[in-house]
N, C-alpha and C positions, 0 to 999 in steps of 0.2 A: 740554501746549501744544506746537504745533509749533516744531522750531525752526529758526534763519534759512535760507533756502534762494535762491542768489542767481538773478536772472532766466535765467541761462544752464538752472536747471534744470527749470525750469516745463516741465509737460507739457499735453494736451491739456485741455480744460474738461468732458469727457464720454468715452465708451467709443467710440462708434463715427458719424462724423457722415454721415446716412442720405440726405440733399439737400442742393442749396444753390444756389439762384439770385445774383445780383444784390441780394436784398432780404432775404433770411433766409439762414442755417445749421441745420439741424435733425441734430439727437443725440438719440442715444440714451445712455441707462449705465444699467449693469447693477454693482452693490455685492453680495459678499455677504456675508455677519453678520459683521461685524467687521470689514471689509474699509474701505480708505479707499482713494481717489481721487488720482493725484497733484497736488499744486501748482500751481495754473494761475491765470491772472488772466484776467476778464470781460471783454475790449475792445469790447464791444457792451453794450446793455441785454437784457434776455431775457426771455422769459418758461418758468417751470417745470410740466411738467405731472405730477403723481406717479401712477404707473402701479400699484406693487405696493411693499408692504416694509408696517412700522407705525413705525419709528423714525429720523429722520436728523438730521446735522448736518453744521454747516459749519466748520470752522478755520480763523480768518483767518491770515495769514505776519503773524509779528509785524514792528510797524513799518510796515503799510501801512496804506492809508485805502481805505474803499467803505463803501456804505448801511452793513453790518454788519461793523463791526470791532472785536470781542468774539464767543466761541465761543458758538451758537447751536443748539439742538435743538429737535427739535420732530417733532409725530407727523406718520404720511405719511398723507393722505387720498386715498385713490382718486378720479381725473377731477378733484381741484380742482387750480388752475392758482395760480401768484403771478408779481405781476411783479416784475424786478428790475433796479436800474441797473449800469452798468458801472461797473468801477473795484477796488481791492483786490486781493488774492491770497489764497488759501483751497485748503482740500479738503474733499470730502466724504467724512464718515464714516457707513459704515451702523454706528448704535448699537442698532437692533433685533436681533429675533433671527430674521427670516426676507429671503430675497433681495429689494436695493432695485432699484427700476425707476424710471425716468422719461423723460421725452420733455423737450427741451431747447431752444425757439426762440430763436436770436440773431438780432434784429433790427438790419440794416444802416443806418448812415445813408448818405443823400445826399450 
């Protein structure tokens, strides 16, 4: 399990973010075998779309709250998309054994 890491240390939610109007944020990241993601919290809801890899997961910071706050894996399907609410702090781990990919939409509010 991860352990406490205080807000000053949160990094970005993804690798590289590729647009962004007014109403979305688009990202990309890029994991690979083994590799995790730094600490970041969801300020938006979002939606994921998995590009390439076969295994991920999520790490919540312990002591926070979001849709999923318990460790989380799960296989990556190519072109299927999930949504997800904001809120919590997490990273992602690629637990597979080939490079993860995905496309990343944070949706803005109003």
């Amino acid at each position: 399990m991860m352990p406490r890491v205080a807000e000053s240390d949160l990094g970005p939610i993804a690798t590289e973010i590729v647009y962004e109007d007014d109403h979305v944020r688009v990202w990309t990241h890029h994991l690979a075998p083994g590799e995790a993601g730094p600490p970041h919290r969801h300020e938006h809801d979002y939606v994921i779309v998995d590009v390439a890899g076969d295994r991920i997961a999520a790490e919540p910071l312990p002591g926070t709250s979001g849709e999923h706050d318990e460790y989380v894996e799960a296989p990556v399907k190519r072109g299927r998309s999930y949504f997800l609410r904001a809120g919590g702090v997490e990273r992602a781990v690629n637990v597979g054994t080939t490079p993860y990919r995905t496309v990343i939409v944070e949706l803005k509010h109003d």
